[in-house]
N, C-alpha and C positions, 0 to 999 in steps of 0.2 A: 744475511739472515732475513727472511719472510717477515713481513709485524701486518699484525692485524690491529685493527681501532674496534674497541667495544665499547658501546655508548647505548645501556638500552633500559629505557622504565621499566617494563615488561620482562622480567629477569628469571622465567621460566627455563630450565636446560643452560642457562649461559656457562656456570659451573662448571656442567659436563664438559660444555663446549671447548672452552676455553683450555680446560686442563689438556684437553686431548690434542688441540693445537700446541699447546706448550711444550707437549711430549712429543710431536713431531715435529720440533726446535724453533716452531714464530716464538717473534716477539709477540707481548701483549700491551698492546697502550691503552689506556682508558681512560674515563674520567668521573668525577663526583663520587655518587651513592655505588655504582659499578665497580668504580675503583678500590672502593671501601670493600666489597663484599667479596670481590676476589685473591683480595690481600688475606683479608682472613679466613680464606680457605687453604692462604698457604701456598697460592701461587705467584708467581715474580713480575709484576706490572709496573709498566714504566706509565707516570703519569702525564696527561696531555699536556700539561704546563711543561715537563720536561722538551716536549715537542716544539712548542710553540715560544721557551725563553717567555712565556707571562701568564702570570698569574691569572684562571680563573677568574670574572669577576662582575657584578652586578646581581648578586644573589644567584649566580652559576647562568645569568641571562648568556652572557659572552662566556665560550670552553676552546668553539672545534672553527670558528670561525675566523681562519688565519692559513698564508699565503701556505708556511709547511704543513699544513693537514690540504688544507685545497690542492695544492700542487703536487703533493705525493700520491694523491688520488688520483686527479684528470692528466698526468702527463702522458703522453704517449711513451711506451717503453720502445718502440722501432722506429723514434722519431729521435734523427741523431742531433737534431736543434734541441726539444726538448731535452734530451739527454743533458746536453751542452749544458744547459742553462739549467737544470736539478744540480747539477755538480757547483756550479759559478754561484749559487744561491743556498748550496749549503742542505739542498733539500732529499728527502729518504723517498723512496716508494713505500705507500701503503697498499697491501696488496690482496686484502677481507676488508670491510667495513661491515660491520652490526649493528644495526640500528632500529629501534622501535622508537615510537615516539610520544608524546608527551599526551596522558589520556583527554583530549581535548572531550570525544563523546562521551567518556563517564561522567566527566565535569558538566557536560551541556545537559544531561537525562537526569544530574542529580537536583533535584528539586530546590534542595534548601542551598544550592551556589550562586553565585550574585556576576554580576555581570564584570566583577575584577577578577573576580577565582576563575570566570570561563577565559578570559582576556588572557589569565598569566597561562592559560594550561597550552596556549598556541604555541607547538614546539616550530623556532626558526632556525637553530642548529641542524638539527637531527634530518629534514627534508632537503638541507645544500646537502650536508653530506651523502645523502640517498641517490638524490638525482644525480651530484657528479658523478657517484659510484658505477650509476646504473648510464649513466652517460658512455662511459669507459671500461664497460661490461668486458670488451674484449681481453683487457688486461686483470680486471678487479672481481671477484667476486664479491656480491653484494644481498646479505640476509636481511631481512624485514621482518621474516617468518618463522618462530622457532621451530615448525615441523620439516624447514629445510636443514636444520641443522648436521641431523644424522648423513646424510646424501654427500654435503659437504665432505664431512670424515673421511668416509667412505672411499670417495674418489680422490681426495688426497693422499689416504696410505696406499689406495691402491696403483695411483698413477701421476701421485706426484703433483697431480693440480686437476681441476675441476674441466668437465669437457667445453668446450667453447657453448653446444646447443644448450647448457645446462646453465651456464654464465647468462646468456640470452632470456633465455625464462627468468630468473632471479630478478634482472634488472625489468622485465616485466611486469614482474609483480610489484617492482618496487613502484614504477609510476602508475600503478592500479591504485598502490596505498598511497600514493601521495596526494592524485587527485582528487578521490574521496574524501582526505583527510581536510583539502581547503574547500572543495563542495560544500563540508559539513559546514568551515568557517566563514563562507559564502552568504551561505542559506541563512546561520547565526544571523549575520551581519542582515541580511535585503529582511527577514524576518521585524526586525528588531527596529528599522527605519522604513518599515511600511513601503517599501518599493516589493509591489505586485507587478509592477511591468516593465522587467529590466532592457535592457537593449540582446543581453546576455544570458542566457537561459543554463543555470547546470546544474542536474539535478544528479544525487547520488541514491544510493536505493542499496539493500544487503538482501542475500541470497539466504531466503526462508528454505525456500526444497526445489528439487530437482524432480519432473512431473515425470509421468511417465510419458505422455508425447502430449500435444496440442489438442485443436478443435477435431484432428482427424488424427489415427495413426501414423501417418506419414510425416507428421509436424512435430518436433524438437520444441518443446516449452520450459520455463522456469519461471520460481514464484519467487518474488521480490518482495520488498516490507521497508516503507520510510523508516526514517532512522526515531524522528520522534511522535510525540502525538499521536499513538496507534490506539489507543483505548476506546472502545466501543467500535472497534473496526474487525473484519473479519482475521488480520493479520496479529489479533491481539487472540482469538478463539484457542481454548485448549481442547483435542480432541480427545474424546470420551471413549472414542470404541470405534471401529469397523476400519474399511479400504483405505489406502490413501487417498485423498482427495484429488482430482482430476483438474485439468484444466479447465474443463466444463462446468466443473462444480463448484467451484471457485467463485468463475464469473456467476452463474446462477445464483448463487447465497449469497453474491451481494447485491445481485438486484433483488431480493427477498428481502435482504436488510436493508435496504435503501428507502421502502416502501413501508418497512413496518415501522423505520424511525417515524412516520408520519404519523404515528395513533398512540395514545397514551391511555386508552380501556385496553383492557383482557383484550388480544386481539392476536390472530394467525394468518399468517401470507402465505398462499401455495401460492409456488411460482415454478412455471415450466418457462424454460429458454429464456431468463431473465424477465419472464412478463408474467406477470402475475396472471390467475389462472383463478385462485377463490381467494376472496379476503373476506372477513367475519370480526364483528366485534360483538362481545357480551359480557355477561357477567361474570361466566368462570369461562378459563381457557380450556375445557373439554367440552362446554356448549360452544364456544368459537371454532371449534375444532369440526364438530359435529358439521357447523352452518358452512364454512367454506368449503368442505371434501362435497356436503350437498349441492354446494353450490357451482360444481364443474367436478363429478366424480370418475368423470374420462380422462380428462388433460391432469389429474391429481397425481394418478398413475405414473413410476418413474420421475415424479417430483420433488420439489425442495420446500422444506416445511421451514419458516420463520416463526419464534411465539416472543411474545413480551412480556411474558410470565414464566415462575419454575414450571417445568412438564411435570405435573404428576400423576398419581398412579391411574386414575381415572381418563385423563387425557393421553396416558401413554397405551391403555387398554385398546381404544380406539385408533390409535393410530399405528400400532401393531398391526392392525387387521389390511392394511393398505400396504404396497411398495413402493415405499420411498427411497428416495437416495440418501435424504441429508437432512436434518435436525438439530435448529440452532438456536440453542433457548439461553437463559442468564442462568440456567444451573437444572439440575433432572434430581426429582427425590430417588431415596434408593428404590422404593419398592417401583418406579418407572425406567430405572438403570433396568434392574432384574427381570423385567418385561421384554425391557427396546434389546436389550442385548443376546436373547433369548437369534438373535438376527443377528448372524452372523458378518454381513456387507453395511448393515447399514452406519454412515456416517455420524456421529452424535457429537456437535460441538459446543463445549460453553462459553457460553462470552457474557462475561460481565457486563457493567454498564450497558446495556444489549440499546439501549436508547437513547445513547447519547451521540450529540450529533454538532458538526461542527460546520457551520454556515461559512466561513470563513476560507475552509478549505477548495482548493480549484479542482476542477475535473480537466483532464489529458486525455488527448488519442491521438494518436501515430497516425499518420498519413504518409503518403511514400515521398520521401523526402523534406521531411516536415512533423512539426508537433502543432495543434491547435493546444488551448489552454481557455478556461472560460471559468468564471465565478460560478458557484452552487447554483441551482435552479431555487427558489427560495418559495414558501407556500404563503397564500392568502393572507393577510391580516383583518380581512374584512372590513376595511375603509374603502374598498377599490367596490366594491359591488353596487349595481343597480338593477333594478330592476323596471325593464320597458317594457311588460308586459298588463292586461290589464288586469288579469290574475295574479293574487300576489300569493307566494306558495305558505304552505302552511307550516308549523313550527317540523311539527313530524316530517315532512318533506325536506324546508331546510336545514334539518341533522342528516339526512337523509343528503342531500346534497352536498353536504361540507364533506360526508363521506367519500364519499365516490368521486370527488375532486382532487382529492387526496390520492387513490387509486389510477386513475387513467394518467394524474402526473409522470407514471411509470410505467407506462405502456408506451410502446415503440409505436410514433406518427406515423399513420395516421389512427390515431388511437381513441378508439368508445368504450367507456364502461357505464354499465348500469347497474342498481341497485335498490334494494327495499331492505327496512329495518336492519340497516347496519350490515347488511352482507351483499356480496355481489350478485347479481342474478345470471350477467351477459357481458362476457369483455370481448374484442375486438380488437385486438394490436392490429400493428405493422403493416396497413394497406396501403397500397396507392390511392385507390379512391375513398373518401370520407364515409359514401353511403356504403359502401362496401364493407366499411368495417363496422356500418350499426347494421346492415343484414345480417354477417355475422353474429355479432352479439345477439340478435333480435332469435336468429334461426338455434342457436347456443344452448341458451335459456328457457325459450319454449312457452309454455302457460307461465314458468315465475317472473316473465314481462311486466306482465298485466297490474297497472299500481308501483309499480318502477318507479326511479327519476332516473335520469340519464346525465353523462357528463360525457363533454368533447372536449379533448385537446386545444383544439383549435376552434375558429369562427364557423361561421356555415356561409358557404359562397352562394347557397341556392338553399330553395326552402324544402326541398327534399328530405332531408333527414325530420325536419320536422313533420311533414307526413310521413314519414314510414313510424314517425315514432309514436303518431296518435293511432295509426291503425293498431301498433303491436298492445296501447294501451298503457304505453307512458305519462304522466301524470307532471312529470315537471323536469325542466331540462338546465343545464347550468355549461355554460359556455362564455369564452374570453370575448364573444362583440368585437367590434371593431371592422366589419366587413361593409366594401362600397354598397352590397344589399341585404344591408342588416335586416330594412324595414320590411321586404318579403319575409323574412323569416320569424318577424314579430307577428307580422298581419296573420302569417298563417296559425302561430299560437294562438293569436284572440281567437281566431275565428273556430278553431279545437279547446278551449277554453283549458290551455295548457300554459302555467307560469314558467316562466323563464327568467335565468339569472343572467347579467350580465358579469363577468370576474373581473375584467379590463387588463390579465394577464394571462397570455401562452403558455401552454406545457409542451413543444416540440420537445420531442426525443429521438434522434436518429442515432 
């Protein structure tokens, strides 16, 4: 007779399961709370402890971990040694194993659990019996999954046992879930004892959606979501209305919200290609609204709106009259639901906590053959500045500059943004050359130069940027210092009676 082992928390379908094996004459072994639930449905289970001659024991810690559950699983059935030695030992084939395992990540997401409750939820039975399972696929079927269930049946009454390619998959998936499942108690663990820089690096991630292709049509993508700690993250947003979300749009909203977490006024981030494009702060988020689309109403076009405020109806009026792609605010009143959706494509997502932000978390990027990993970029505290200029700039100026310090932080190096009264006038990503990206800006902007402050990513290696920034009528500049010829680029400020900050910190972004 065939006997299968059912050992599963997760006891969705097992019932069906089981019965229908039972009808096509396995045995059923099991154990614990499984064993309990299949009895009283009335079907004939023989207990693990009958298996193994001992008792269950350590509050159900020790069941399946013993020579006849191991050995009935990993023998080789065309191996006449093994054979040998199952008979001389007294041992059965098991020939299914079912297993789910112990909810360690419900334990870990539930708040009010303590660090013993997450300890006991680490199932150590249930992952020997999976892997041997799936070790010895060629003999064993092996379920993890209850939507594998029905396939199972299926190919048993139809053929008597399960195809080998199908055996193959199953034990696939089993060390898919097994290595997420110690990822998770991995992470628990380096989390918890403050090791940020393992020798060993293994991150596991769950499969949010399935894209429709990549940066181009021809590229295959999927969206991913850490397992904890997602709140005020884009991966935490409820979509309101419109397309599915693209690859593109993705990454873009979160360089939108990457940059908005920086401002705590009423404030809106256009961002085209992850660079921001108009940023605005004021008093109500439909004048914010108003100053950024002014403030670059070409590149707004086909862009991704951020707000730090509910959108309502007044703010959704105006931003109705543009094309956007995407919309991600901490919540939309209805009479700006009834407006935005009136648009059929456009994206609308809410995200609570829309500003909360965690310093603590690292940023990742693939390289080929390779991961980098690096601490948050972290913003000013205002101890680090000085000022070597002999102009010292004025209050209006430096709000005006904390501003737009904030902004170029998110801009792709070599990166200028410029601004007056809390909005952008002239931004500048992603050059090679530093002056090149304040002609830009400078050519951008136009007359709303004139009265400006400016901010650079980086030092200035020459004093150029600062003449081009007194012709366009910049007024006060704010950059990290630090360059072998600072003192050209001061000399040239005094002599344009233009203050300048020193920050004594870089914003590369590549």
């Amino acid at each position: 007779m065939k006997r299968a082992l059912i050992s599963v928390f997760d006891k969705t379908g097992i019932v069906e399961f089981a019965t229908s094996l039972s009808k096509l004459g396995w045995e059923i072994i099991s154990t614990g709370g499984t064993s309990k639930k299949l009895k009283e449905e009335g079907l004939k289970v023989s207990d693990i402890s009958d298996i193994t001659n001992f008792p269950e024991c350590f509050d159900g810690r020790v069941k399946t971990l013993h020579p006849n559950v191991e050995g009935g699983i990993l023998a080789i059935r065309d191996n006449e040694k093994h054979q040998n030695q199952m008979k001389e030992l007294g041992i059965s084939p098991i020939d299914i194993v079912v297993c789910n395992l112990y909810p360690f990540k419900e334990t870990l997401l539930n708040s009010e659990s303590t660090h013993e409750d997450i300890i006991e939820n680490i199932d150590i039975g249930g992952p020997t019996m999976l892997r041997a399972a799936a070790k010895n696929y060629k003999f064993v079927n092996v379920i993890t999954d209850p939507t594998d269930y029905k396939q199972v049946i299926s190919e048993l009454e139809n053929n008597g046992d399960t195809s080998i390619e199908f055996k193959e998959n199953l034990a696939g998936k089993v060390f898919e879930h097994t290595a997420h499942y110690d990822a998770l108690i991995s992470s628990y663990f380096s989390k918890k004892l403050g090791n940020v820089a393992q020798n060993t690096l293994t991150l596991t991630y769950e499969k949010k959606q399935d894209l429709r292709y990549g940066e181009n049509p021809h590229q295959k993508a999927v969206f991913y979501k850490q397992i904890q700690e997602t709140e005020g993250t884009l991966t935490a947003a409820k979509q309101l209305h419109g397309k599915e979300l693209s690859y593109n749009n993705i990454g873009d909203t979160d360089g939108a919200l990457e940059t908005l977490k920086e401002y705590s006024e009423p404030t809106i981030v256009a961002s085209k290609h992850a660079n921001p494009c108009g940023v605005a702060s004021a008093d109500t988020l439909a004048e914010a609204f108003q100053k950024a689309y002014d403030a670059d109403p070409v590149s707004i076009f086909g862009g991704i709106i951020a707000a730090n405020r509910e959108v309502d109806e007044a703010t959704a009026e105006k931003m109705s009259k543009v094309f956007l792609e995407v919309i991600v605010a901490p919540s939309f009143s209805n009479k700006a639901l009834e407006i935005l959706t009136k648009k059929k494509n456009i994206r609308l997502l809410k995200l609570e906590n829309i500003l909360k932000s965690d310093y603590t978390y690292q940023k990742a990027k693939t390289v080929q053959g390779g991961l980098l990993i690096q601490d948050m970029d972290l913003m000013l505290t205002g101890e680090e500045i000085t000022i070597p200029t002999e102009k010292q700039p004025s209050k209006k100026e430096m709000e005006d500059l904390m501003f737009v310090w904030k902004t170029v932080k998110h801009c792709k190096s070599n990166g200028i943004a410029i601004a007056k009264d809390k909005t952008t006038t002239g931004i500048g990503p992603g050059q090679v050359s530093r002056i090149w990206a304040l002609e830009n800006a400078i050519r951008q902007g136009g007359e709303k130069i004139k009265g400006s402050v400016m901010a650079s990513d980086a030092f200035f290696p020459f004093s150029d940027c600062v003449e081009a920034a007194n012709k366009a009528g910049i007024t006060a500049i704010i950059q990290p210092g630090g360059s072998v010829r600072d003192q050209e680029s001061i000399d040239a400020a005094n002599k344009y009676g233009i203050a300048m900050v020193f920050t004594g910190m870089r914003h590369f972004k590549h």
